[in-house]
C-alpha positions as semicolon CSV with decimal commas, in nm:
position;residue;x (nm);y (nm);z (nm)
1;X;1,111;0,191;2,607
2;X;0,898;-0,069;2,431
3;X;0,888;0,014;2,066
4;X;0,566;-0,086;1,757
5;X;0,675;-0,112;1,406
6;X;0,377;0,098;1,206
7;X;0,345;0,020;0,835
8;X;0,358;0,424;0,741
9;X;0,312;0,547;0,415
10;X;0,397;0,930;0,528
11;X;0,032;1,013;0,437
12;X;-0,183;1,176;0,660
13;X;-0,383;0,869;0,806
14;X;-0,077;0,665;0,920
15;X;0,075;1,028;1,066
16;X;-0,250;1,062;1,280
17;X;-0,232;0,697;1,362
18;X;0,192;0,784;1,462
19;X;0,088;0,987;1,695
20;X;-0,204;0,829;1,785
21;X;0,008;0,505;1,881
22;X;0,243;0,717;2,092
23;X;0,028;0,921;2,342
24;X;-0,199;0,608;2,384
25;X;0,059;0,313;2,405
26;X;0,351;0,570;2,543
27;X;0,607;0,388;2,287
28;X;0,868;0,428;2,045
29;X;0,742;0,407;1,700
30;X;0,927;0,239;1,383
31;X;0,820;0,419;1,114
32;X;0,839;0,107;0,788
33;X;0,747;0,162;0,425
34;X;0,808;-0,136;0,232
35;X;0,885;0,039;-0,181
36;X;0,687;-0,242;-0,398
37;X;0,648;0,059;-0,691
38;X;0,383;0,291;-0,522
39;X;0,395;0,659;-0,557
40;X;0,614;0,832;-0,317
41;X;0,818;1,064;-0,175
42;X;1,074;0,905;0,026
43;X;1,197;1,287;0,161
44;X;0,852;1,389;0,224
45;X;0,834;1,009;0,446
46;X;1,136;1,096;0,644
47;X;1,056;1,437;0,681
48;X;0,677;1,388;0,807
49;X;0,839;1,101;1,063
50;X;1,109;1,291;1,195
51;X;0,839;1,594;1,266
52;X;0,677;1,323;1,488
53;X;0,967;1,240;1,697
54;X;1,027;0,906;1,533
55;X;1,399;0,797;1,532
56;X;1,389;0,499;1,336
57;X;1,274;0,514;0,948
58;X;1,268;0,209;0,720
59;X;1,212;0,193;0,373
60;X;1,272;-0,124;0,204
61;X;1,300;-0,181;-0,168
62;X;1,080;-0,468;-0,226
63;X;0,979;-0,449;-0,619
64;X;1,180;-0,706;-0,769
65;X;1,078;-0,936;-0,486
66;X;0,722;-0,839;-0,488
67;X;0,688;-0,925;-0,860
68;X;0,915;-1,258;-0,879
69;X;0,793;-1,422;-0,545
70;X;0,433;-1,289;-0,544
71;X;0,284;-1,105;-0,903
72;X;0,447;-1,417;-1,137
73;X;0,275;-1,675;-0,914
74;X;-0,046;-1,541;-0,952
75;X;-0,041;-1,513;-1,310
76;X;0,057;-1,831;-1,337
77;X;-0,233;-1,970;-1,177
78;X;-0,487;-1,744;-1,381
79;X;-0,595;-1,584;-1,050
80;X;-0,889;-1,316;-1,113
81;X;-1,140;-1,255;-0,845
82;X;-1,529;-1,213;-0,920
83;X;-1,409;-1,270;-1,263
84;X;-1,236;-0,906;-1,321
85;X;-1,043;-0,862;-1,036
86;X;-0,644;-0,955;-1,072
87;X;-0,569;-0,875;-0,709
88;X;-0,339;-0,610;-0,730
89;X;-0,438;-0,488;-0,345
90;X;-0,478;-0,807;-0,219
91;X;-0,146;-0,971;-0,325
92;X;0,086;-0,673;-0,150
93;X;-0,027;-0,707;0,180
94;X;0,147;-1,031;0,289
95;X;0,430;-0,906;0,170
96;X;0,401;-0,584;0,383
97;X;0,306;-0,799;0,678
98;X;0,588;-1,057;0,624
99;X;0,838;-0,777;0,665
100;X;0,680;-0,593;0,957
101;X;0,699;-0,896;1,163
102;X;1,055;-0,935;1,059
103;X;1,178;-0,574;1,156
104;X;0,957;-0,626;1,475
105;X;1,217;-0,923;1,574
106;X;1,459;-0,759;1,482
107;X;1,430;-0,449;1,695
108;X;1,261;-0,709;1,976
109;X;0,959;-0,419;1,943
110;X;0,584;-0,609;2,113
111;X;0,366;-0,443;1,830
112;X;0,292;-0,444;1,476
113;X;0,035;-0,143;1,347
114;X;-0,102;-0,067;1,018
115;X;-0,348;0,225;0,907
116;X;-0,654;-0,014;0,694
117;X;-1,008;0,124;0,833
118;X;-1,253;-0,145;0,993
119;X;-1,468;-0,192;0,692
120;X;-1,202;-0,295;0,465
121;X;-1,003;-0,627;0,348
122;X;-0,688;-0,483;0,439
123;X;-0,691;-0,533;0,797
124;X;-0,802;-0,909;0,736
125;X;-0,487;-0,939;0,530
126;X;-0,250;-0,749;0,733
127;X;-0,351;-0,951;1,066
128;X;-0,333;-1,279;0,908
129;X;-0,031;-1,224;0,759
130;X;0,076;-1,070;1,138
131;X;-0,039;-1,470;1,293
132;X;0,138;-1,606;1,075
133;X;0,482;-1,518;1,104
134;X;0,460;-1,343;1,445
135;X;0,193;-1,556;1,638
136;X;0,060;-1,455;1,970
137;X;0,418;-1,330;2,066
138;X;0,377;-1,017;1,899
139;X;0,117;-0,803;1,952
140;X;-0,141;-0,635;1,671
141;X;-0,253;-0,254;1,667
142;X;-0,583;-0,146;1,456
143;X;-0,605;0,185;1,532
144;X;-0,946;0,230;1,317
145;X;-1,096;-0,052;1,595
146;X;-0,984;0,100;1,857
147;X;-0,976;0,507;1,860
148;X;-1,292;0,710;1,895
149;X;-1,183;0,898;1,592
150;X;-1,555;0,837;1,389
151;X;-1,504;1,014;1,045
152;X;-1,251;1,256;0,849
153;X;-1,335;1,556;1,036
154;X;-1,245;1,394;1,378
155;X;-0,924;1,327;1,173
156;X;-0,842;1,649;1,058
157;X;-0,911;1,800;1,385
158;X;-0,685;1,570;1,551
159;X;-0,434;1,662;1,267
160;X;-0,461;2,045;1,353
161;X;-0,434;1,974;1,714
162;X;-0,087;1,799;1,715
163;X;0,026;2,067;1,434
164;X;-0,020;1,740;1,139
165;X;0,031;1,883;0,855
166;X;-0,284;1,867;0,612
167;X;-0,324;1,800;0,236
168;X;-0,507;2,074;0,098
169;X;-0,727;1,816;-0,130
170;X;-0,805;1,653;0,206
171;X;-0,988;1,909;0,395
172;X;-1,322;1,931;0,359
173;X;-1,500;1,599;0,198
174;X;-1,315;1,277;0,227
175;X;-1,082;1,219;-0,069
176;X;-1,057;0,936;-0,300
177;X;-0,884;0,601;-0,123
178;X;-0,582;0,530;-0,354
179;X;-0,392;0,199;-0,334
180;X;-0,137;0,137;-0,565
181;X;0,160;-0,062;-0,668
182;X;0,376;-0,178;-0,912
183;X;0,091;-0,430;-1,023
184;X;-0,228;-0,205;-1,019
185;X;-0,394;0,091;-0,892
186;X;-0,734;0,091;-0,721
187;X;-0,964;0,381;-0,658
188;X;-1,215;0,429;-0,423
189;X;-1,453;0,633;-0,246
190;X;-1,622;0,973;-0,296
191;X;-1,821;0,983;-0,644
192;X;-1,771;0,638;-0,643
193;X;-1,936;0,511;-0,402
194;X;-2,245;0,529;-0,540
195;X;-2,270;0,255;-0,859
196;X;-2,521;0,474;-1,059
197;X;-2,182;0,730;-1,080
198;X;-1,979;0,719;-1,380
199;X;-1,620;0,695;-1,303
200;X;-1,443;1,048;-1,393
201;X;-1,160;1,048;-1,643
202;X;-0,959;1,227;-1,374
203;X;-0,903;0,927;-1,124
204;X;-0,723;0,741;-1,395
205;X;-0,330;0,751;-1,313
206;X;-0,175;0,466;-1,534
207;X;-0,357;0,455;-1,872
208;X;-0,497;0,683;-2,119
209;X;-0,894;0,652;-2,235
210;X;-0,912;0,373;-2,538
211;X;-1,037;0,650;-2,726
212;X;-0,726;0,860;-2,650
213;X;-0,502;0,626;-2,705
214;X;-0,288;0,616;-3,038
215;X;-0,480;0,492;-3,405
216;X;-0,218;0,271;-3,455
217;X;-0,109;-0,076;-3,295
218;X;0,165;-0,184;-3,099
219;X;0,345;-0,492;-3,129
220;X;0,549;-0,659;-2,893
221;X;0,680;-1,034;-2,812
222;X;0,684;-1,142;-2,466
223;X;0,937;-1,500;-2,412
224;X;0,838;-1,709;-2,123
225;X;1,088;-1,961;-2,016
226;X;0,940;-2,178;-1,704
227;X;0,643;-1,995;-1,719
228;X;0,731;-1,722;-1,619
229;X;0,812;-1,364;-1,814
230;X;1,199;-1,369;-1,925
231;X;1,209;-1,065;-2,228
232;X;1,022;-0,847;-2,444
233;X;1,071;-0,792;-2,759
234;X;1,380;-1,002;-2,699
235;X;1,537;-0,764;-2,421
236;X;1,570;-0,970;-2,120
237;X;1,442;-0,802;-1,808
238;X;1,465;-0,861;-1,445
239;X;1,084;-0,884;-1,323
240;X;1,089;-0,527;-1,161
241;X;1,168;-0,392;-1,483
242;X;0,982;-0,591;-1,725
243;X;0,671;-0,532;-1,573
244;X;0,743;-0,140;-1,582
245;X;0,764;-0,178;-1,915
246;X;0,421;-0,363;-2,001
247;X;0,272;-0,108;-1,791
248;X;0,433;0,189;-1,977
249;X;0,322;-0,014;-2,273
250;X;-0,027;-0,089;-2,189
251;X;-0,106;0,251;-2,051
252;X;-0,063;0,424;-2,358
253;X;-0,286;0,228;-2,561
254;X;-0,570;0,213;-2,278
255;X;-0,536;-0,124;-2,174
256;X;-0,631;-0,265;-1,819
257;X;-0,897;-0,066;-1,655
258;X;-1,151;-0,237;-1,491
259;X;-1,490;-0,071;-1,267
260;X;-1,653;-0,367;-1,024
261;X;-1,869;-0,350;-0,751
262;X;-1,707;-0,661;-0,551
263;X;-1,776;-0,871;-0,231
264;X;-1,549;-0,777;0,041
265;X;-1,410;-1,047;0,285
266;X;-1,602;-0,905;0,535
267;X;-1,963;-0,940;0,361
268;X;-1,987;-0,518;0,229
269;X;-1,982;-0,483;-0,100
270;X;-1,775;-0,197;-0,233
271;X;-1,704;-0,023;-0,605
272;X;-1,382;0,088;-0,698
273;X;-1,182;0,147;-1,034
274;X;-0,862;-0,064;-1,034
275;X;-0,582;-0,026;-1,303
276;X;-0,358;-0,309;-1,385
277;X;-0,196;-0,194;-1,734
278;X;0,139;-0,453;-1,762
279;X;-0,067;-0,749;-1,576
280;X;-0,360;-0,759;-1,795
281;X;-0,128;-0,828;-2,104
282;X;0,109;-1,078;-1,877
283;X;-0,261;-1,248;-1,783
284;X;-0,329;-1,303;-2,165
285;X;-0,017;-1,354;-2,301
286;X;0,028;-1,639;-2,032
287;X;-0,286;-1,806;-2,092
288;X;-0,209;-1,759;-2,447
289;X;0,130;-1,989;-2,386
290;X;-0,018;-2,254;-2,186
291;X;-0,305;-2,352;-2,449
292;X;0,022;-2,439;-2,672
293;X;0,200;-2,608;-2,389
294;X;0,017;-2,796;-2,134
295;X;-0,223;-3,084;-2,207
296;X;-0,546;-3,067;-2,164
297;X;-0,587;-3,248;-1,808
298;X;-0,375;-2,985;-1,708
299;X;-0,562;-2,648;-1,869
300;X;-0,868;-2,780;-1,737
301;X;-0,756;-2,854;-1,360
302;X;-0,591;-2,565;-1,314
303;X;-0,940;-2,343;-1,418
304;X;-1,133;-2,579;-1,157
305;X;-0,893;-2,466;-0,898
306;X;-0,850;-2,120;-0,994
307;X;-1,162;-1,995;-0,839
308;X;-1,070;-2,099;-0,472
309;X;-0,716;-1,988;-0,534
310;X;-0,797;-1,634;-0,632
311;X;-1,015;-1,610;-0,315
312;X;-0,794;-1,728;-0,053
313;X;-0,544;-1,434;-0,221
314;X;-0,850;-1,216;-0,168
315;X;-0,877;-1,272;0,198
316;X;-0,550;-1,293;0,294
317;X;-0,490;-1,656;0,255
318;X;-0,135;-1,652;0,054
319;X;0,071;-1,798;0,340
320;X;-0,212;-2,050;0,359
321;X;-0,112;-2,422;0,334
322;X;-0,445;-2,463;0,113
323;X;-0,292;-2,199;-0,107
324;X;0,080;-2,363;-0,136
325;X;-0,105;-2,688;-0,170
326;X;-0,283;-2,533;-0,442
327;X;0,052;-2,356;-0,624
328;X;0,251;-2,684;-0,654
329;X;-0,055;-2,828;-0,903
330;X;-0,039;-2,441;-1,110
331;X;0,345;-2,537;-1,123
332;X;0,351;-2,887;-1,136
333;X;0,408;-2,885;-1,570
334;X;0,531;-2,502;-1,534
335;X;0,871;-2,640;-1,721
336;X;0,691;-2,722;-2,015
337;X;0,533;-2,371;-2,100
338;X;0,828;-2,169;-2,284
339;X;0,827;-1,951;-2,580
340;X;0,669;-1,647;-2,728
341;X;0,410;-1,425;-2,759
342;X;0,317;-1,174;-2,999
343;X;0,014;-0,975;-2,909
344;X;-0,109;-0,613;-3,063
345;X;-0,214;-0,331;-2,803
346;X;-0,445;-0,128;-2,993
347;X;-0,673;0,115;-2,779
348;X;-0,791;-0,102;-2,456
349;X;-0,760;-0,448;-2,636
350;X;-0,478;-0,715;-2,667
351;X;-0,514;-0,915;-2,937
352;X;-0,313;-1,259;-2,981
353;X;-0,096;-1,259;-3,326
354;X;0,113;-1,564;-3,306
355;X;0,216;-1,860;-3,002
356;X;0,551;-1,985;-3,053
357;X;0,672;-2,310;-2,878
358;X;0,934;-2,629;-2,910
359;X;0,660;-2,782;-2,710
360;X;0,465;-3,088;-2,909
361;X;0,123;-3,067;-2,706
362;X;-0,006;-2,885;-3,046
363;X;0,006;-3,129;-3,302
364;X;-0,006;-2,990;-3,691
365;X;-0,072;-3,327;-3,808
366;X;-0,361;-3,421;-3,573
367;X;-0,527;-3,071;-3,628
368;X;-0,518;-3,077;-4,040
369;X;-0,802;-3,043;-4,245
370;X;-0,559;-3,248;-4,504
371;X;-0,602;-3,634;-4,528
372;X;-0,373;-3,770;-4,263
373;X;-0,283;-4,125;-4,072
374;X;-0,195;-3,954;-3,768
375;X;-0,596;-3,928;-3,607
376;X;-0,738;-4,287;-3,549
377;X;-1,105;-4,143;-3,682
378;X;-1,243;-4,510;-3,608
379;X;-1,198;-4,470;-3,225
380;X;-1,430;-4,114;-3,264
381;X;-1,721;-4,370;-3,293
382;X;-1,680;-4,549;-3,003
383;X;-1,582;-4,226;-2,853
384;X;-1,906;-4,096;-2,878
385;X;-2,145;-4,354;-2,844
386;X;-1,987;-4,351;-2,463
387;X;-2,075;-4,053;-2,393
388;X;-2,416;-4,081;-2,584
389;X;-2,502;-4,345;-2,253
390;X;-2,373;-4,047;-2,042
391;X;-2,637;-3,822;-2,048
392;X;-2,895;-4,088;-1,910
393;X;-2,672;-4,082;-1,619
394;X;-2,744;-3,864;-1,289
């Protein structure tokens, strides 16, 4: 029997689209949940799979990897879409996508299927990821393209038909679309939709409101050792669990919410409320440790670039050679930015208290108001009438 490896949360959606998949394409279905730190229930997954007949379950634990290979990459090269946006959506997918493609070889199965609707990124991302590692030899599934299923109703009716069982906050309207991961949570849909809409406290899963969160300040120390996060507060912690704990520690004092209304791949715009507690202080802190570390040349070609890197992450460009091309000049000096960080969390802010380094870039002598020998003030003269002749120039 010829078999399709669905990307299945155990959700509702993906159990329509289970079913879905096997009366219409009369195969055996995969069930695969790759675990990068979402919410779930891995009994409630098994159970709602096994209900539909499916023999083979995967989950994968993929945190650790998600954050070294994929997260700490991204920070390092600054990447923030629209200029809020720290991708926490985007990034998964071609990690999800990688994997399918690999079980799908494994098992020899002809399909790969996810459950993203056909106004979203998602399915962008998914597909390219799909290309890239299976090609035209394997073949891709989008339900939401395909099915005559038109809006949640049809949904839930299908659901009751083939005895689905139903979330009680999803019948009647449509419920809020939840992503989330280890890096961020994003929000979407219903009372949102409209911009005018204040977002209610309610959706907020990872961090308190600033003005809930505690009168006094936290300090910690985050170490970076080849630019990437090693320790806090002089703890060394495997990726997974170091960025657990920024988020534990950034949620409490209502750090890393963000509302946007942003352009979509696909030219819709859409509003949503994303979350990204532990990354927002790993995105300043890392900043903080390259203006101590790396020369200027280097600061000031990796913000030119920055831009086009965060939006070939946005569409699904991370396996991209424009992308990789663009991640060996991020790391080319990434061996020179080690040390620590001390920031304060104090109710939705992170404020910089001290950058610690061996690295020379920063010079104490150069910088000093005192008298020194060390600046050549005579070449500041020459410096400047250059750049006077400059400005006459188109």
């Amino acid at each position: 029997m010829k078999k399709i490896v669905l990307a299945y949360s155990g959700g509702l959606d993906t159990s329509i689209i289970l079913k879905w998949l096997q009366e219409n394409y009369k195969a055996e279905i995969i069930a695969y949940t790759s675990d990068i730190g979402q919410v779930m229930n891995k009994k409630k997954i098994i159970k709602n799979a096994k209900r539909l007949g499916v023999k083979k379950i995967i989950i994968e634990n993929l945190k650790n990897t998600f954050v070294k290979e994929y997260v700490f990459p991204m920070i390092r090269a600054h990447a923030v879409y629209e200029g809020v946006y720290l991708l926490g959506t985007s990034i998964a997918r071609p990690l999800i996508a990688k994997r399918q493609i690999a079980i799908a070889k494994k098992f020899k199965a002809f399909a790969v299927s996810h459950g993203a609707t056909g106004k979203g990124n998602d399915q962008v991302r998914f597909e390219l990821g799909y290309a890239f590692f299976g090609g035209k030899k394997i073949k891709v599934i989008a339900p939401w393209r395909e099915w005559k299923l038109q809006s949640r109703t049809d949904l839930i009716n299908y659901a009751k038909k083939n005895n689905i069982p139903i979330p009680k906050d999803k019948k009647g309207a449509p419920p809020f679309s939840i992503d989330d991961n280890i890096f961020h949570t994003s929000t979407e849909g219903k009372v949102l939709e409209n911009p005018k809409n204040s977002a209610p406290e309610f959706i907020f899963q990872r961090t308190v409101s600033p003005e809930k969160a505690p009168n006094r300040k936290t300090k910690i120390k985050i170490t970076f050792r080849n630019s990437d996060p090693v320790s806090i507060n002089g703890k060394k912690l495997s990726p997974e669990k170091l960025l657990q704990k920024l988020n534990f520690l950034a949620g409490k004092n209502g750090i890393g919410r963000v509302d946007l209304v942003e352009n979509r791949f696909i030219g819709i715009k859409s509003r949503g409320v994303y979350e990204t507690p532990g990354g927002t202080i790993l995105y300043i802190a890392h900043r903080a440790m390259e203006s101590v570390t790396l020369d200027k040349k280097t600061v000031h070609m990796k913000e030119r670039i920055m831009p086009e890197y965060a939006e070939l992450v946005y569409n699904g460009y991370w396996f991209s050679k424009r992308r990789i091309k663009l991640q060996k000049i991020v790391d080319k000096k990434r061996s020179k930015v080690s040390g620590d960080i001390v920031l304060n969390l104090y109710k939705g802010n992170v404020t910089i208290v001290s950058r610690r380094t061996k690295n020379k870039a920063y010079s104490m002598k150069k910088v000093s108001f005192e008298e020194n020998k060390s600046f050549n003030k005579s070449k500041v003269e020459k410096f400047i009438k250059y750049h006077s002749k400059q400005l006459y120039k188109s």
